[in-house]
C-alpha positions in Angstrom: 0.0 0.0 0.0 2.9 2.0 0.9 4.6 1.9 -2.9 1.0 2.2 -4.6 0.4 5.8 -2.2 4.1 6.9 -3.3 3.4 6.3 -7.2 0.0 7.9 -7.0 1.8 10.3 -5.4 4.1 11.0 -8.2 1.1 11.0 -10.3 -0.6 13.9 -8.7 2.9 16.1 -8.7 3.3 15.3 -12.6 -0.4 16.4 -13.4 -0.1 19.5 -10.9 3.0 20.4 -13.1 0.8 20.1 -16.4 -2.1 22.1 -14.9 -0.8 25.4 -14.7 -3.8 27.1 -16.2 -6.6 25.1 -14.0 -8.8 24.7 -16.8 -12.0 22.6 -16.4 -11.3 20.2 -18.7 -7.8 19.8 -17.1 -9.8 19.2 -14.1 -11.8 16.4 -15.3 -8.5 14.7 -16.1 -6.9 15.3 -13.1 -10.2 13.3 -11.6 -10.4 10.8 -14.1 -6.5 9.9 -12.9 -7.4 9.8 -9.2 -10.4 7.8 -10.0 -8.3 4.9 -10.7 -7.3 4.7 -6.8 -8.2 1.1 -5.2 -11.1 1.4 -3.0 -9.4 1.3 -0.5 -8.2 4.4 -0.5 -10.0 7.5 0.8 -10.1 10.7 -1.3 -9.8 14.1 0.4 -10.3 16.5 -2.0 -10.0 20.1 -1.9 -10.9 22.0 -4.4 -8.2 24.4 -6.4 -8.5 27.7 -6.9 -6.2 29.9 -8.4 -6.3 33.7 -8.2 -3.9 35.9 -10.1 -1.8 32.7 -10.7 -1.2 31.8 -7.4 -2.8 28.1 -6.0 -4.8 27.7 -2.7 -5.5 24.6 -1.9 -4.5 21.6 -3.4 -6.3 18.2 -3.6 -4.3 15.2 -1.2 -5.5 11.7 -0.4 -4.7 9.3 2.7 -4.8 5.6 3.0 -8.1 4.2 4.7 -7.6 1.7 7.7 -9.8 -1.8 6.8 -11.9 -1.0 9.8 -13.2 1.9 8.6 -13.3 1.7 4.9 -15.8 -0.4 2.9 -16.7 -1.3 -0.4 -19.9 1.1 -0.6 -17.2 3.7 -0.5 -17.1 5.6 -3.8 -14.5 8.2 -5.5 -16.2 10.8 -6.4 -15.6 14.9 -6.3 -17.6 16.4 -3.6 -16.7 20.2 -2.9 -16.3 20.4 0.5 -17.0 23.4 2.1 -14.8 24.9 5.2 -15.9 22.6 8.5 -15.9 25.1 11.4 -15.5 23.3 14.6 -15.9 26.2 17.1 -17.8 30.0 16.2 -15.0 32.6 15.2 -14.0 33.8 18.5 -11.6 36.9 18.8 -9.2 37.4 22.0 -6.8 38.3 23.3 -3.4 36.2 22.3 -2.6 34.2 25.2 1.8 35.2 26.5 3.9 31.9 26.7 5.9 33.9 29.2 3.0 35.8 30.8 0.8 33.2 32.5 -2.6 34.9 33.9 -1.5 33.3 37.4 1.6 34.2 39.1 0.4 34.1 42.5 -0.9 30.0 42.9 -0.2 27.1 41.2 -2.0 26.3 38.5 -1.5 22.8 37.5 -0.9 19.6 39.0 2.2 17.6 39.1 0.3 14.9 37.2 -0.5 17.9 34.5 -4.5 18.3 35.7 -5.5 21.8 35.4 -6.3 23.9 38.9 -9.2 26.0 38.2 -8.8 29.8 39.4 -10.5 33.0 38.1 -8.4 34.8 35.4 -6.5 31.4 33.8 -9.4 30.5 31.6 -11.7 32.0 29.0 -15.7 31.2 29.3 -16.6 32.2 25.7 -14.2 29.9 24.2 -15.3 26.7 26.7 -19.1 27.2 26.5 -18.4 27.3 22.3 -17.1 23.7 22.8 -18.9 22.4 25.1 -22.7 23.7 24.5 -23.3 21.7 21.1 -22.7 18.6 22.6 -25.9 19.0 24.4 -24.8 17.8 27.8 -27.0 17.3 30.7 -25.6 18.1 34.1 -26.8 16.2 37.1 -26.7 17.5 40.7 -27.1 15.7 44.2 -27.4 17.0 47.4 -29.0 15.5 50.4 -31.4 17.7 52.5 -31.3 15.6 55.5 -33.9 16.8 58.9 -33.5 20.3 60.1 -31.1 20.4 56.6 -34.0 21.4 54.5 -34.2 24.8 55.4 -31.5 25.2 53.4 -32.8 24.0 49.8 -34.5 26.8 49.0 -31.5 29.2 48.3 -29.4 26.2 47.2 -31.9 25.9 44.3 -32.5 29.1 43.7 -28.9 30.2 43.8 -28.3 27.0 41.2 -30.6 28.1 38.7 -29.0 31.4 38.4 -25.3 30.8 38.1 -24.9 26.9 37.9 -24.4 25.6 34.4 -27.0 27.4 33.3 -29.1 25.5 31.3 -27.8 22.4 32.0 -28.6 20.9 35.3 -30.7 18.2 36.6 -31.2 18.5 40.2 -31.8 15.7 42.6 -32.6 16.4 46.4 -32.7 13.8 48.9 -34.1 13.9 51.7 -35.9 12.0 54.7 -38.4 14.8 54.8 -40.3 15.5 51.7 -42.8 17.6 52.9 -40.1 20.0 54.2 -39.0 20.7 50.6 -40.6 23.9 49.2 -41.7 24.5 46.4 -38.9 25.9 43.9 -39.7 26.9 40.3 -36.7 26.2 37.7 -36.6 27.2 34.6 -33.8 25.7 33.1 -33.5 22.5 35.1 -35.9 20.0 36.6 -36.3 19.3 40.7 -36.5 15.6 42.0 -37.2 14.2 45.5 -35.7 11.1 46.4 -37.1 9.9 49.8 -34.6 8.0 52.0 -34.7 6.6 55.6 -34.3 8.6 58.5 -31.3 7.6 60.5 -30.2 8.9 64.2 -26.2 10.3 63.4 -24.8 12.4 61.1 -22.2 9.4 60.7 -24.9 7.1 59.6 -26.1 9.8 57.6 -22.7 10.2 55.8 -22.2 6.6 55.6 -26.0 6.5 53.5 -24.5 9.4 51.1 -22.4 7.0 49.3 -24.9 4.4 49.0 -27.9 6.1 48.3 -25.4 8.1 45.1 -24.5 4.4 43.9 -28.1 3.2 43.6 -29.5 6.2 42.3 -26.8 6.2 39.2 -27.4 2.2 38.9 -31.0 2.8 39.0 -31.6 6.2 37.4 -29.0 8.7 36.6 -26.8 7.0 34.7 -29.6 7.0 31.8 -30.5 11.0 32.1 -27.0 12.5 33.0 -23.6 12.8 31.3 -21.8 14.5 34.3 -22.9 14.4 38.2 -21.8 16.6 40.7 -22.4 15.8 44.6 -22.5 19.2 46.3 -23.7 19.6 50.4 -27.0 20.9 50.5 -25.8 24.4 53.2 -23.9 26.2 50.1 -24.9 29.2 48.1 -23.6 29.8 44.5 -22.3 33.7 44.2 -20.9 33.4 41.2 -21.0 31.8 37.8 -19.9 28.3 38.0 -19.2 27.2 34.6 -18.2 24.8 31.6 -14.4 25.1 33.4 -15.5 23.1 36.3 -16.0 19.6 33.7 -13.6 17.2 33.4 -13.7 13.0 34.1 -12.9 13.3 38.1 -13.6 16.2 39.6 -12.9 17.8 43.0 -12.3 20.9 44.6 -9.1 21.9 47.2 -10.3 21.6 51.0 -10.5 25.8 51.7 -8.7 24.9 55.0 -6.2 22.6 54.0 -5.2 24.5 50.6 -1.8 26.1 52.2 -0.8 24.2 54.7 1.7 20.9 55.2 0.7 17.0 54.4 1.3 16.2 57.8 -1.9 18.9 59.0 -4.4 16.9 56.7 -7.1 15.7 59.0 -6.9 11.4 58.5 -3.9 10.5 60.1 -5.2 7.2 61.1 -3.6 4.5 60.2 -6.5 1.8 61.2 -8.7 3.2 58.8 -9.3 1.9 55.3 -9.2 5.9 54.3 -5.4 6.4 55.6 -2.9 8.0 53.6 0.4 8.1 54.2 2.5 11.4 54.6 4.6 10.4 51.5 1.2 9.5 49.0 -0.9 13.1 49.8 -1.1 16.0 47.6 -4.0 18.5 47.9 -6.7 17.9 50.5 -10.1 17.5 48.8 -12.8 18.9 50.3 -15.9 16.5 51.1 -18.7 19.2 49.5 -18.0 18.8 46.2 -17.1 16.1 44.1 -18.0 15.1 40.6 -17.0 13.9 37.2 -18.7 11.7 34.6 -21.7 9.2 35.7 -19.2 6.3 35.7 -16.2 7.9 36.9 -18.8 9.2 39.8 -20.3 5.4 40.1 -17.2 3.6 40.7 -16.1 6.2 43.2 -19.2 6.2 45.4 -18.8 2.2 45.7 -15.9 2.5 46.8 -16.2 5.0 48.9 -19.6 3.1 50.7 -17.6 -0.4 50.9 -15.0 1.1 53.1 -17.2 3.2 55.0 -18.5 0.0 55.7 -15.4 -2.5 56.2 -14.1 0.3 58.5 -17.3 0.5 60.5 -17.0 -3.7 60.7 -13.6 -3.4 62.4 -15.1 -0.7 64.4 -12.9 1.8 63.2 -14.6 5.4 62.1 -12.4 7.6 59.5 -11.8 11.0 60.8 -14.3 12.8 58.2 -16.1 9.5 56.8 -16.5 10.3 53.0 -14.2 13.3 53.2 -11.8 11.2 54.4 -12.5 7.8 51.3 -12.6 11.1 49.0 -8.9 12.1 49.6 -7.9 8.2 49.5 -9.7 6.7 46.5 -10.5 9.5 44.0 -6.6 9.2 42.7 -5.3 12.0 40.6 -8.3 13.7 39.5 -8.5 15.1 35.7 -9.7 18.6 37.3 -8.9 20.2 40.8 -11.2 23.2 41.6 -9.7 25.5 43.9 -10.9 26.8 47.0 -12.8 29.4 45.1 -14.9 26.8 44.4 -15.5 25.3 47.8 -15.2 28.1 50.6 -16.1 28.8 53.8 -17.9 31.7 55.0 -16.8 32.2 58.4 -12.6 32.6 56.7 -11.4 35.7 56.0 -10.6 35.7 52.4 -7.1 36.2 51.8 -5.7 38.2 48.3 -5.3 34.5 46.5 -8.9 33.9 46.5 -10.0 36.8 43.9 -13.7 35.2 43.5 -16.1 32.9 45.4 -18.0 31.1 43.5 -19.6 28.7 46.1 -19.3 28.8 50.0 -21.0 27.4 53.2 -23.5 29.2 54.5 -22.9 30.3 57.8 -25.1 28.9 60.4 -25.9 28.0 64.0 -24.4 24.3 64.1 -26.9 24.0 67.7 -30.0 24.7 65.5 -29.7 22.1 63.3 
């Protein structure tokens, strides 16, 4: 095939030499020449122009792999008109040497991106990733005195999460605590659970209750799922930059201080991680990714809730904990402009909160 692409090759060189006028008739040579090529090989062909002498574009074939070539396959002139992948965008050329970020690391060791405000370009993301008609999912758990907090959650959501995307799914052991939220742009789902006595239990239930509902359910109406905590308020447009396969966001306490200050330091526990193997301390919030990626991390997560709960161990922060242990080298890493906390002072690093606890009297609920 090799020898055969080299000759025909040769060919199209000689007959480009011979064409130096362009005429249509020379045309309809030039194509009765290339329609001598074996089937098997695939015709890209460009049509050329020639303005004040000077050529364009020029016609070019490549060899067809057997598993995607077939004998229905014809060779025939087709003029092909420019395929535009993304809407002409105009910007601002992006500096090799002058990186938006100076002040905080922007990428992992193992090349993920760390999302901060000012390294990345909306227009440009939403023009990639808005024709491919995704559907967002969205699980948080509004668990007894916990409901009082769905209503801004939701209504927060609709303005400034994914807009247009999102599917959201509430669970909770109180359904007729839920009010009534009108979404536009999204639709809202109750899933009843059981009641259970401890916010451990509770935590433990998380995981499982995310692992059926994806076996059952979600994995058929979403192509991304995020598991946020139901006491957060969006305050500022969280968008197309947060996607990626694994998802998490940097723990808003842990995100400048020493291995050795990460919270599971138990070595019992199914969710320990030694001080050589940590890198950024995920924050138990937020979490997401694709439906599988999200599925497979869940049961995990759930099974060693449970075998530490059989050895009667308990992991420092339960999921939190399985989150920082089992979700290995994540393809995105928020940072903690994505997950903060109200009652910190926000220091010059953070420029803008996009989601943050709510602060709240922990006696109330």
């Amino acid at each position: 095939m090799n020898t055969l692409v080299k000759q025909t090759c040769s060919q199209l060189k000689l007959l480009l030499k011979i064409c130096a006028s362009f005429s249509e008739d020379l045309w309809k040579i030039l194509r009765r020449s290339l329609s001598a090529l074996p089937l098997k090989m695939v015709l890209c062909y460009h049509r050329i122009t020639a303005r004040n002498g000077k050529v364009h574009s020029l016609p070019y074939y490549l060899p067809c792999p057997e598993s995607i070539c077939n004998d229905s396959m014809k060779l025939q002139y087709i003029e092909e008109k420019l395929i535009q992948l993304f809407p002409q965008l105009f910007y601002q050329q992006p500096g090799v040497l002058a990186p938006k970020r100076q002040d905080v690391l922007t990428v992992t060791p193992w090349l993920a991106p760390i999302i901060w405000e000012g390294i990345f370009n909306s227009e440009i993301l939403d023009s990639a990733y808005r024709p491919l008609n995704l559907t967002i999912g969205v699980t948080a758990f509004a668990i007894g005195k916990y409901t009082r907090f769905v209503g801004h959650f939701l209504e927060s959501a609709e303005k400034l999460f994914l807009k247009g995307y999102w599917v959201n799914y509430i669970f909770t052991d109180s359904p007729e605590a839920i009010p009534n939220v009108w979404l536009q742009s999204g639709r809202f789902i109750i899933v009843p659970i059981k009641k259970y006595p401890s916010w451990q239990d509770i935590s433990m239930l998380r995981m499982e209750a995310i692992n059926k509902h994806i076996a059952e359910t979600s994995y058929q109406e979403v192509d991304y799922l995020f598991c946020l905590n139901i006491d957060i308020v969006f305050y500022n447009a969280w968008g197309s930059e947060t996607l990626g396969d694994t998802v998490v966001a940097i723990h808003p306490a842990y995100f400048n201080v020493p291995q050795s200050l990460f919270p599971e330091r138990s070595s019992s526990s199914a969710a320990y991680i030694p001080d050589e193997e940590g890198d950024f301390c995920r924050g138990g919030a937020m979490f997401g990714g694709l439906i599988k990626k999200v599925y497979e991390f869940a049961k995990i997560c759930h099974m060693t809730i449970l075998m530490d709960k059989a050895n009667g161990i308990m992991a420092a922060w339960q999921e939190e904990s399985n989150l920082n242990r089992h979700f290995h080298k994540p393809s995105t890493v928020l940072s903690p402009e994505y997950l903060w906390d109200a009652r910190k002072q926000k220091p010059p690093e953070i420029h803008l909160i996009c989601f943050s606890t709510v602060d709240k009297n922990y006696r109330e609920i």
